[in-house]
TINULO-439504 format. One record per atom (N, C-alpha, C, O): residue in one letter; x, y, z. Coordinates in steps of 0.2 Angstrom, whole numbers, plus 5000, padded with zeros to 4 digits. Example, Ala and Ser with C-alpha at 12.3 -4.5 7.8 and 13.67 -1.06 7.14 Angstrom:
# TINULO-439504
A506649725039/A506249785039/A506649845039/A507149835042/S506449895035/S506849955036/S506450005039/S506750065040/
END
This chain:
# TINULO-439504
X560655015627/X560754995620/X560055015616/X559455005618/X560355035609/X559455065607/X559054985603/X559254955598/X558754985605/X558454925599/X558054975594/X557955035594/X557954915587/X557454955581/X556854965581/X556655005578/X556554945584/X555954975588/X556155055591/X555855095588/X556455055594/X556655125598/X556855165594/X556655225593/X557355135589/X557755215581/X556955195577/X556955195571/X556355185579/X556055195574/X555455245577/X555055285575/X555555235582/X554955275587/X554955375583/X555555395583/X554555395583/X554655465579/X554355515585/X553755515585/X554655555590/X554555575595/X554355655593/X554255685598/X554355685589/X554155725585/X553355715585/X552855745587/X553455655581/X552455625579/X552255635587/X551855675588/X552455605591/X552155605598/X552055655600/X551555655603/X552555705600/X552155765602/X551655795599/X551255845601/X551655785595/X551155805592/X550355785592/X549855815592/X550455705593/X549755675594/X549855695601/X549355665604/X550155725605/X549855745612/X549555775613/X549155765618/X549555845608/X549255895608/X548355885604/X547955925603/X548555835603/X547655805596/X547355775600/X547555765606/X546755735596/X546155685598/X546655625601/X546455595607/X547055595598/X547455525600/X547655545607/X547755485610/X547755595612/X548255615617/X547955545622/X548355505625/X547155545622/X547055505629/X547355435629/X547655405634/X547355405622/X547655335622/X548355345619/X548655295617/X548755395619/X549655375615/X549855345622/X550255295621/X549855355628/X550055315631/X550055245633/X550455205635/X549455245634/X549355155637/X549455135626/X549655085626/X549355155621/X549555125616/X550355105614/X550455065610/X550955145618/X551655145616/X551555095621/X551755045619/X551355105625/X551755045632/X551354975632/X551254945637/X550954965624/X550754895624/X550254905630/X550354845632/X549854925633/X549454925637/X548654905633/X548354935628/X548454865638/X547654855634/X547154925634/X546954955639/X547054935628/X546554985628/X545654965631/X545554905632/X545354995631/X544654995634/X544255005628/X544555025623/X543655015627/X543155035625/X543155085621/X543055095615/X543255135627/X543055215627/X543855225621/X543855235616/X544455195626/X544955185617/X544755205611/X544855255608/X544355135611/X544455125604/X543855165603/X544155165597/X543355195602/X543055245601/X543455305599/X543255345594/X544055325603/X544355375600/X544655355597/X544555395592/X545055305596/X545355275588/X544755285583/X544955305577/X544055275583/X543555275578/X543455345579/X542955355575/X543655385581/X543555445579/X543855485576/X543555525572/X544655485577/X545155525576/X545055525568/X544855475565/X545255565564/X545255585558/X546155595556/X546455615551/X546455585561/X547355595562/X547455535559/X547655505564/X547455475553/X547555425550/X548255435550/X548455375550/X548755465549/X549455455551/X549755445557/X550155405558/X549355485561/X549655435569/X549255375574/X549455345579/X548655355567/X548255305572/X548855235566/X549055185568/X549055255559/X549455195558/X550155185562/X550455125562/X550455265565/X551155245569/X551055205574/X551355155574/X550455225579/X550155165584/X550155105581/X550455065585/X549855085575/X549555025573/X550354995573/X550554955578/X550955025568/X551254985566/X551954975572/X552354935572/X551855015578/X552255015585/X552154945586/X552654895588/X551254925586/X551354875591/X551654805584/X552054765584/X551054815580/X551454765574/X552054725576/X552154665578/X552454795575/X553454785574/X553554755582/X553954715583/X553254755587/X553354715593/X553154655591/X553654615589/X552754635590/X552454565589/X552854525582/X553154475583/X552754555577/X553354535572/X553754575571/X554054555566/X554054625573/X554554645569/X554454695559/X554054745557/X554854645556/X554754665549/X554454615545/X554254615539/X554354555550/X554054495544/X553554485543/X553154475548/X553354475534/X552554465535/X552354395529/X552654375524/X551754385532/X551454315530/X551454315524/X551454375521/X551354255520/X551054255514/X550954155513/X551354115515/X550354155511/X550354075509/X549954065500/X549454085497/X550454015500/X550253965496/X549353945495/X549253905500/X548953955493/X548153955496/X547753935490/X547953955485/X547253905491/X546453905484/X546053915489/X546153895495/X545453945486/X544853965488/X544253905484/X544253895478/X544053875488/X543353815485/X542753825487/X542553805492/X542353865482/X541653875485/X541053835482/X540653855478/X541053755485/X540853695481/X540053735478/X539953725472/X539653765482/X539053775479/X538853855482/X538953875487/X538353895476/X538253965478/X537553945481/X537353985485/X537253905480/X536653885480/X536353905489/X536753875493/X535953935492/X536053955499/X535353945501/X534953945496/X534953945507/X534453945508/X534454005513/X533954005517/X534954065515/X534654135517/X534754165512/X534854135507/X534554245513/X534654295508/X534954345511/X534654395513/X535554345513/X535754425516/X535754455511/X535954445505/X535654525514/X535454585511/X536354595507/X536354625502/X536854595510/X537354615508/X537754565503/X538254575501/X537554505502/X537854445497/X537654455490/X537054455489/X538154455486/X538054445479/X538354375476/X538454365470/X538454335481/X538554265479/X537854225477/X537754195472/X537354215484/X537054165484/X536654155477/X536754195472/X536254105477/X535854095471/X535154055474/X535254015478/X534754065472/X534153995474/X534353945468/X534653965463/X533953865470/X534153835465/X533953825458/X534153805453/X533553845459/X533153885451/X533553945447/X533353955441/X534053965450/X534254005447/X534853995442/X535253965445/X534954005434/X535354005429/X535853995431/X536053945429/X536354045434/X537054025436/X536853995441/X537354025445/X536453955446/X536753905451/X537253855449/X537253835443/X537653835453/X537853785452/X538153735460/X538053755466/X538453685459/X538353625468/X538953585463/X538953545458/X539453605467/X540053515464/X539853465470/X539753465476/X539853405463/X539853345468/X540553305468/X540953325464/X540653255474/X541053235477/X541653235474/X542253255476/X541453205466/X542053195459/X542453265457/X542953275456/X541953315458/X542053365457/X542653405462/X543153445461/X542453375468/X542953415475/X543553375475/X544053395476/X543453325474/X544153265472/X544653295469/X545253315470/X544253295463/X544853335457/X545153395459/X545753405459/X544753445461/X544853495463/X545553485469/X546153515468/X545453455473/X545953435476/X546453415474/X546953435476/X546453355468/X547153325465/X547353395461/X547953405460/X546953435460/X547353485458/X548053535460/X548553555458/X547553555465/X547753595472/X548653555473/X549153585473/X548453495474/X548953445479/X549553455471/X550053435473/X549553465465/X550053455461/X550353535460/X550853545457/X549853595462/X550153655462/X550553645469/X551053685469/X550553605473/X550953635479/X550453685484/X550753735486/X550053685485/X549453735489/X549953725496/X550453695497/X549653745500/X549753755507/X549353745513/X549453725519/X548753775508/X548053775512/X547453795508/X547453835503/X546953755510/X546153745504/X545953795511/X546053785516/X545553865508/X544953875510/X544153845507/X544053855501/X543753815513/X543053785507/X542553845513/X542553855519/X542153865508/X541553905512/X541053905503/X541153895497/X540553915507/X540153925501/X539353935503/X539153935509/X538853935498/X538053925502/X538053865508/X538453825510/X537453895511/X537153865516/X536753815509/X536253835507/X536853775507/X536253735501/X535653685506/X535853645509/X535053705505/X534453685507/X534453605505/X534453565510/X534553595500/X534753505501/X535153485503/X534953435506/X535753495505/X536353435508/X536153425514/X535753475516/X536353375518/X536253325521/X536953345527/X537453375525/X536953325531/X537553315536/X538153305533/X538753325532/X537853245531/X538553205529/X538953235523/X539653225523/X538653265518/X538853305513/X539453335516/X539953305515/X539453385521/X539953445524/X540553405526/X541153425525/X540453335529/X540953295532/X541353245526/X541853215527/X540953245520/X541253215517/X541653265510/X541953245505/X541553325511/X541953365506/X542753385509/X543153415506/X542753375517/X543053355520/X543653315518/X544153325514/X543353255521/X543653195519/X543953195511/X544553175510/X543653225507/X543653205498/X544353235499/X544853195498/X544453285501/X544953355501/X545553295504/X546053275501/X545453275510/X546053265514/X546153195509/X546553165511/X545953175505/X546053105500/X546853105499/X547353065499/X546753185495/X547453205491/X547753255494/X548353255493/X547653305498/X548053335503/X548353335509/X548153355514/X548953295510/X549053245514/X549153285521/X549453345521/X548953265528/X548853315533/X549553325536/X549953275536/X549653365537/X550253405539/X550753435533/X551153475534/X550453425526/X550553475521/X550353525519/X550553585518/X549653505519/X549253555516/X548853575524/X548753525528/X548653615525/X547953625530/X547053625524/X546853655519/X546653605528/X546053615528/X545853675533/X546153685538/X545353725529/X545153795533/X544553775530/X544553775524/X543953755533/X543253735532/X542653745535/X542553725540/X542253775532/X541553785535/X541553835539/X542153845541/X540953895542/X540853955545/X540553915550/X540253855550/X540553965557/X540153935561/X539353945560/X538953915564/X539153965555/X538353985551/X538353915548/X537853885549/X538853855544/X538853805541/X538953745548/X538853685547/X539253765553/X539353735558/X538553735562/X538353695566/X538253785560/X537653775566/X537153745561/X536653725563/X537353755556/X536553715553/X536753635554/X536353585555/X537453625552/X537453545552/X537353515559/X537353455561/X537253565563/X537253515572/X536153535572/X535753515576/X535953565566/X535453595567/X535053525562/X534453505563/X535353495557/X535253445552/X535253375557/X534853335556/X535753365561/X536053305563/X535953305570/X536253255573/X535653365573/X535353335580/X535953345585/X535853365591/X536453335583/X537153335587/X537353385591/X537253445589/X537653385596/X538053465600/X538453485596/X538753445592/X538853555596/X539353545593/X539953515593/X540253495588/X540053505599/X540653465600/X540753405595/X541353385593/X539953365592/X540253305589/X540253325583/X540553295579/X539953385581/X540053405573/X540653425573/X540853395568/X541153455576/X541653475575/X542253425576/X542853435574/X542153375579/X542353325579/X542553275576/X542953235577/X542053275571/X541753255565/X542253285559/X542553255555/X542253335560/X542553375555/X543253375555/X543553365550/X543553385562/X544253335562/X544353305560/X544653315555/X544253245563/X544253155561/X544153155553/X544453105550/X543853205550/X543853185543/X544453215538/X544653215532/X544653245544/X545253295540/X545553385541/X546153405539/X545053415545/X544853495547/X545553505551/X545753465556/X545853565548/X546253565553/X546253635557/X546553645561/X545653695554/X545553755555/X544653775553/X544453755548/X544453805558/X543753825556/X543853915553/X544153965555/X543353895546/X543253975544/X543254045549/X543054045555/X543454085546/X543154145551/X542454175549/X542254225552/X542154145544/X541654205540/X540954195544/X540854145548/X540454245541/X539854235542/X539754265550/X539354245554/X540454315550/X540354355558/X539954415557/X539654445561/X540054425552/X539654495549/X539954555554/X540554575556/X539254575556/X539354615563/X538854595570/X538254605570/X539154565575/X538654545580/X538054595584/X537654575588/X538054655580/X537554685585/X536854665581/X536854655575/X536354655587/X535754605584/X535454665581/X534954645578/X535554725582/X534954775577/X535354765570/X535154735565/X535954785570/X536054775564/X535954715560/X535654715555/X536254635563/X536054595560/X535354585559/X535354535555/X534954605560/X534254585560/X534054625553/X533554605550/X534254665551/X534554705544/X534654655538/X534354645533/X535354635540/X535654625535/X535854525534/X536154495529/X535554495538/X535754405538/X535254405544/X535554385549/X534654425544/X534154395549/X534154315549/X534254295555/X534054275545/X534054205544/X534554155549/X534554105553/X535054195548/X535654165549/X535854145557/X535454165561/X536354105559/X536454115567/X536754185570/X537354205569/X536354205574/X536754245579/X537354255580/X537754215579/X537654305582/X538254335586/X538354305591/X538954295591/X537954275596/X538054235602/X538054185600/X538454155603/X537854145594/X538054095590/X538554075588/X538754015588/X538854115584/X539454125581/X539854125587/X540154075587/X540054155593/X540454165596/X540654085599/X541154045601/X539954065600/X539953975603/X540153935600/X540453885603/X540153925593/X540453895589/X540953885590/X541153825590/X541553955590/X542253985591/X542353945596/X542653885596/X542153965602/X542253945609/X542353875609/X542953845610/X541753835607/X541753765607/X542653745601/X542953695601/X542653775596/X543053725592/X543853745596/X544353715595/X543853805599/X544453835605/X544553755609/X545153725608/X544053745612/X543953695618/X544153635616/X544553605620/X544053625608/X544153535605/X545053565604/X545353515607/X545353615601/X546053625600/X545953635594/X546453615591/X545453665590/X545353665585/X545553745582/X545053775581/X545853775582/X545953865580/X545453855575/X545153805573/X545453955573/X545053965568/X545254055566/X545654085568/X544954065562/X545054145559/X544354165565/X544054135569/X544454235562/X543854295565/X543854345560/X544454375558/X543354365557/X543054405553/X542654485554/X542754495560/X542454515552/X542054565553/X541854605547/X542354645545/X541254605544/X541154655536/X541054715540/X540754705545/X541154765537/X541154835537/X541154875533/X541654885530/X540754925534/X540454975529/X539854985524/X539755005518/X539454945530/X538754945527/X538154995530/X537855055528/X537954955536/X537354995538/X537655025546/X537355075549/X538454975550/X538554975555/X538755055557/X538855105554/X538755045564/X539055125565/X539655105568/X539855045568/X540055155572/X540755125575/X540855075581/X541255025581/X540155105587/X540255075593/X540054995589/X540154945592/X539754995583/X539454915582/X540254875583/X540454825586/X540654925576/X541254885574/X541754865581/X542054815581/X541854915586/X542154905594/X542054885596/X542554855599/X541154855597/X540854795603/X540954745600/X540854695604/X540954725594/X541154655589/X541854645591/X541954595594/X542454685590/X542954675591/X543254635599/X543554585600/X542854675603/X542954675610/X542554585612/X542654555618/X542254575609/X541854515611/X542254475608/X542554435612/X542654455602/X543154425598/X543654425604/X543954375607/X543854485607/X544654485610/X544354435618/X544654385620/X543854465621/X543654405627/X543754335626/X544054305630/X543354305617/X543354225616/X544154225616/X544254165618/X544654265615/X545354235612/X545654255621/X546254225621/X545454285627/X545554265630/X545354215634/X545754205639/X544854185632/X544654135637/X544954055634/X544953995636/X545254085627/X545654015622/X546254025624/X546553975625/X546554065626/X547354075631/X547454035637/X547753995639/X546854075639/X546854025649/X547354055652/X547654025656/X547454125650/X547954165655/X548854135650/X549354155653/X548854105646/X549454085643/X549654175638/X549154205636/X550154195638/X550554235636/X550554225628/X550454165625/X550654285624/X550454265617/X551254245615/X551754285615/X551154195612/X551854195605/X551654205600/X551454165598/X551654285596/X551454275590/X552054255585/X551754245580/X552754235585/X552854195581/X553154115582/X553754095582/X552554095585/X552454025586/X551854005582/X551354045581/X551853935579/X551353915574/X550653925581/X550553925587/X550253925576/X549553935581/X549253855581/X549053815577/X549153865588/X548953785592/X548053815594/X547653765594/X547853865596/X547453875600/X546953935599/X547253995599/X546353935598/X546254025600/X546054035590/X546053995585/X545954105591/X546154135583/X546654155581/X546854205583/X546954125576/X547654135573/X547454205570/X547854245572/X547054225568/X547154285563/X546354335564/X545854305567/X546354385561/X545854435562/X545754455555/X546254455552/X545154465551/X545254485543/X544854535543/X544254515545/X544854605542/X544154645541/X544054645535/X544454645531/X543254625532/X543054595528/X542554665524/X541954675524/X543054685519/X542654745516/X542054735511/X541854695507/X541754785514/X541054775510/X540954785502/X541054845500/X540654735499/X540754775491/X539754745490/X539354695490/X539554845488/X538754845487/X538554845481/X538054865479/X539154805474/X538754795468/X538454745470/X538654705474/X537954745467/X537554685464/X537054635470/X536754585469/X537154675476/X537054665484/X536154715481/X536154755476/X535654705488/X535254735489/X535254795493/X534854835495/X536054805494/X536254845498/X536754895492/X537354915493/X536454895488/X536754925481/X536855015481/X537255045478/X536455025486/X536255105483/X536855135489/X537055185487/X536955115494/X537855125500/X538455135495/X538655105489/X538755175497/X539455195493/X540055135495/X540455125490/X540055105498/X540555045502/X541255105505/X541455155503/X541555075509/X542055095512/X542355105507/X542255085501/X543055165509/X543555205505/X544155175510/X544155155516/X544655205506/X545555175506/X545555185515/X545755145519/X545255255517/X545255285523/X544955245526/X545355215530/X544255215526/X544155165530/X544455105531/X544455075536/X544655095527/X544954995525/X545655025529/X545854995535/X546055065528/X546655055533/X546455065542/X546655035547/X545955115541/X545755115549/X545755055552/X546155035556/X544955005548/X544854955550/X545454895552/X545554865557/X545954905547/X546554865548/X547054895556/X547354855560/X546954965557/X547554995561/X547054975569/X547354975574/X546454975567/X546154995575/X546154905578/X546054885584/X546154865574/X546054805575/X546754765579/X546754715583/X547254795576/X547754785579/X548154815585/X548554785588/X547754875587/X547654915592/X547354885596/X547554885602/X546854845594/X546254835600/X546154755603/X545954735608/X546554705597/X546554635595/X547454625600/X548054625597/X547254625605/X548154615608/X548354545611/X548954525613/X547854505610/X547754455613/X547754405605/X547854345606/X547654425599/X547754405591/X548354395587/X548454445583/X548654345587/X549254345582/X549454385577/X549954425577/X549054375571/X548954395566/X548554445564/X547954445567/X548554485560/X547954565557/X548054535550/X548654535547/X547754515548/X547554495538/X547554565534/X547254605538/X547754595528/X547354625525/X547454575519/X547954545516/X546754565517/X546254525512/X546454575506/X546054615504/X547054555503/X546854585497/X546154605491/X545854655489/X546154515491/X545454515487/X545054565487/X544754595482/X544954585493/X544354645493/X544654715495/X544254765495/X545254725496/X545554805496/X546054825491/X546454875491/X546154775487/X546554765480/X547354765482/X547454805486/X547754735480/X548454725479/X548754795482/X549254785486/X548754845481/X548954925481/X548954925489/X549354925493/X548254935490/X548254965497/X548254895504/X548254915509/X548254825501/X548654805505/X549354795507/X549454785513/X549854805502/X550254845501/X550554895508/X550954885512/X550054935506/X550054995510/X549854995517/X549955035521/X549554925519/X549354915528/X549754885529/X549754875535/X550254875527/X550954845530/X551254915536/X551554905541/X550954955534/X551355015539/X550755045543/X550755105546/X549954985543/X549355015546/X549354945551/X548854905550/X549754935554/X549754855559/X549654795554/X549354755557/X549654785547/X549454705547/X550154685544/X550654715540/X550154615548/X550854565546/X550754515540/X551154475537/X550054515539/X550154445532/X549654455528/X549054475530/X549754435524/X549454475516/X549054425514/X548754445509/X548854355516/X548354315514/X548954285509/X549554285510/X548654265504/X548954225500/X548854215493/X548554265491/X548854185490/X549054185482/X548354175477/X548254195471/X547854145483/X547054125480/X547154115473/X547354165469/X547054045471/X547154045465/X546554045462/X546554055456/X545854035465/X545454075461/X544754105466/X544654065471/X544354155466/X543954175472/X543354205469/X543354235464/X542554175471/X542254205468/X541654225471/X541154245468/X541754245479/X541354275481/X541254355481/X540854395480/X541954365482/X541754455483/X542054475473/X542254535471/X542054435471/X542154485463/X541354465462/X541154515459/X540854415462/X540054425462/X539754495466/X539254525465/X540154505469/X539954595473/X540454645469/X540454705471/X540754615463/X541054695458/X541454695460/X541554755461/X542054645464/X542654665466/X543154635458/X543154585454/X543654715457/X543954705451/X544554705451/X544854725446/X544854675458/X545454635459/X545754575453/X545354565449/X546254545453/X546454495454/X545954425457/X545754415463/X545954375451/X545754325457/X546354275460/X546154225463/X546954285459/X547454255460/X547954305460/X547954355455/X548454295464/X548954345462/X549654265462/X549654205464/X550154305460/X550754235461/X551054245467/X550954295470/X551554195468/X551954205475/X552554245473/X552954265478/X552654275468/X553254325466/X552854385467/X553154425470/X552454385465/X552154465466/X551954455473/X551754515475/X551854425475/X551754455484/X552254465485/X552254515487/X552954425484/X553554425488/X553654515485/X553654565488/X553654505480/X553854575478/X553254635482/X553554685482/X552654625484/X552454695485/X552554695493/X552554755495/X552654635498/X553154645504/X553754675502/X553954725505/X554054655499/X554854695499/X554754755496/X555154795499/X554454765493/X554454845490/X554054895496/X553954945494/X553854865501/X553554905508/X554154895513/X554154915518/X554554865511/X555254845517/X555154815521/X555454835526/X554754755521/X554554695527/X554954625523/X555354615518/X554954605525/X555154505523/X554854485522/X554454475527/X554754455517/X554354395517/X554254325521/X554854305523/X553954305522/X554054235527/X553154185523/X552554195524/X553754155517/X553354105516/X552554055523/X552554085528/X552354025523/X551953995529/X551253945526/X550853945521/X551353895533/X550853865533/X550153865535/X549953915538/X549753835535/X549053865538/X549153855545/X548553835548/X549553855550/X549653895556/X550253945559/X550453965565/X550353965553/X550954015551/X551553975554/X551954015557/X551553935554/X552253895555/X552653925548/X552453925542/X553353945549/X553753975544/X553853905540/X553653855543/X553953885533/X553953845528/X554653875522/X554853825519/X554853935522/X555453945518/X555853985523/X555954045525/X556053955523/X556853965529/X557054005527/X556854055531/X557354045520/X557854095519/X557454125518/X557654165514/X556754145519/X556454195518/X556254235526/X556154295527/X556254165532/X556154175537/X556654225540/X556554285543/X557254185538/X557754215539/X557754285539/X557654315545/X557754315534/X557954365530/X557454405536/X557354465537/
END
């Protein structure tokens, strides 16, 4: 019996990537086999962007099929105000500075009864590291949120593992109890950001200040441990080169196997464990110290999407981040391995401070519509992709 996967397979295209650069990986890539290393270097090499997306989207359509994410969502970035300076942020501020500004508690409250009368799904909060807050600040913007977001409607997605190590860095604590902390007050997912790229020459570049790679990875590791998921991140298209963007990948798919424990993946089961999702996080050099870099094109951003999905096999989810690759060409990764489009962000202000001239919100009609006009389904979701609109799931 033929399944749709199989009437979709283009054996024409195959032979032809046999005779090109892709030949050493089209095999262990059709048969779902884990790639290696030296793989995905060929994937970073190949300049054949048509047959590294049929790859990308072969395995996709295994893992989901036709259907793809979208959520209900706001972005909360209580304060820009930071005590690093990475070279590539055009958000932070010191506190002297004109447009800083810091919401207090009344401030995240409201924000919250807001959220909870649109119907949200899920709050992401990230924002500066601020040189004044206190421990408790982190745990109580927390708490303010879950006041009015009642848990198991809405999800909390809170704090990076950079805002996670300074608050065990403030409060003396291990992680375990900060993140426990952050639970109990409400958390039901930890951010993925502030991954950058783990290789320490290049960070030592571009967020010297900040926690390590091996830091960030411990963070993960440990909120794995408690049952807490999280995203995973990665900016690119700055200073890195490829093998940088491979060995970040590859140290990401190790932490998600060691959050498995040998358990088989369900990618359409709500996510309990591990990293729900992967986001390649494009770089935007307005207004950054790293101004004078051209930033990644259309070609790079769908690679970054297609090779992630190639190499991330042990990863439910592949994001493409509108916000930062604009509505069109997320669109267009639907057929470059990613299953879910982020969501509705009703307002974002990090990467439009880097000259992003996107949307800061788009509606749930226009998502639903630019999944259907790519020929995938919609599947409404919750902040652990649990399906939330049946007939969409359906469909």
């Amino acid at each position: 019996m033929t399944t749709l996967l199989d009437a979709r397979r283009d054996l024409a295209l195959e032979a032809r990537l046999r005779a090109g650069d892709l030949a050493p990986v089209l095999d262990k890539a059709l048969a779902g086999e884990r790639l290696d290393r030296r793989d995905a270097l060929a994937l970073e090499a190949t300049r054949d962007l048509r047959g590294l997306a049929y790859l990308a989207n072969l395995r996709r359509e295994r893992l989901h099929g036709d259907r793809t994410y979208y959520v209900r969502d706001h972005h909360l970035n209580p304060t820009n105000v930071c005590r690093h300076a990475c070279t590539f942020c055009a958000f932070a501020r010191t506190r002297r500075a004109a447009d800083a500004y810091t919401m207090d508690l009344a401030q995240v409250e409201d924000e919250a009864a807001r959220m909870a009368a649109l119907g949200v799904r899920e709050i992401h909060v990230v924002g500066g590291v601020h040189p004044d807050w206190g421990y408790d600040v982190y745990v109580d913007v927390v708490r303010a949120l879950r006041r009015h977001l009642p848990r198991g409607e809405v999800g909390i997605k809170a704090w990076t593992a950079v805002e996670v190590d300074h608050m065990a860095a403030l409060s003396g604590l291990p992680l375990e109890r900060v993140l426990t902390d952050l639970v109990e007050a409400g958390l039901d997912h930890l951010a993925g950001g502030g991954a950058e790229i783990f290789a320490p020459e290049v960070r030592r570049r571009i967020c010297a200040s900040k926690a390590d790679g091996a830091r960030w990875l411990e963070v993960h590791r440990t909120a794995h441990a408690l049952g807490l998921p999280s995203n995973a991140t990665m900016l690119y298209g700055h200073i890195e080169a490829p093998e940088h963007r491979i060995d970040h990948l590859l140290a990401l798919r190790a932490v998600q196997d060691e959050a498995l424990a040998g358990d088989a993946l369900d990618p359409l089961a709500p996510v309990e464990k591990g990293f729900s999702s992967f986001i390649p996080l494009k770089f935007h050099p307005a207004n950054t110290r790293l101004s004078h870099l051209p930033g990644p094109s259309l070609h790079d951003d769908l690679r970054a999407l297609a090779i992630a999905r190639l190499l991330l096999d042990n990863v439910p989810h592949i994001k493409a981040y509108w916000i930062m690759i604009g509505p069109d060409a997320a669109q267009l990764s639907l057929s470059f391995g990613v299953d879910d489009l982020n969501g509705t962000v009703l307002r974002e202000r990090i990467t439009h401070a880097a000259g992003a001239t996107t949307d800061e919100g788009l509606s749930k009609e226009r998502i639903v519509r630019l999944i259907r006009e790519a020929g995938r389904a919609p599947v409404e979701r919750d902040g652990r992709y649990a399906p939330v609109s049946v007939s969409e799931a359906a469909a």
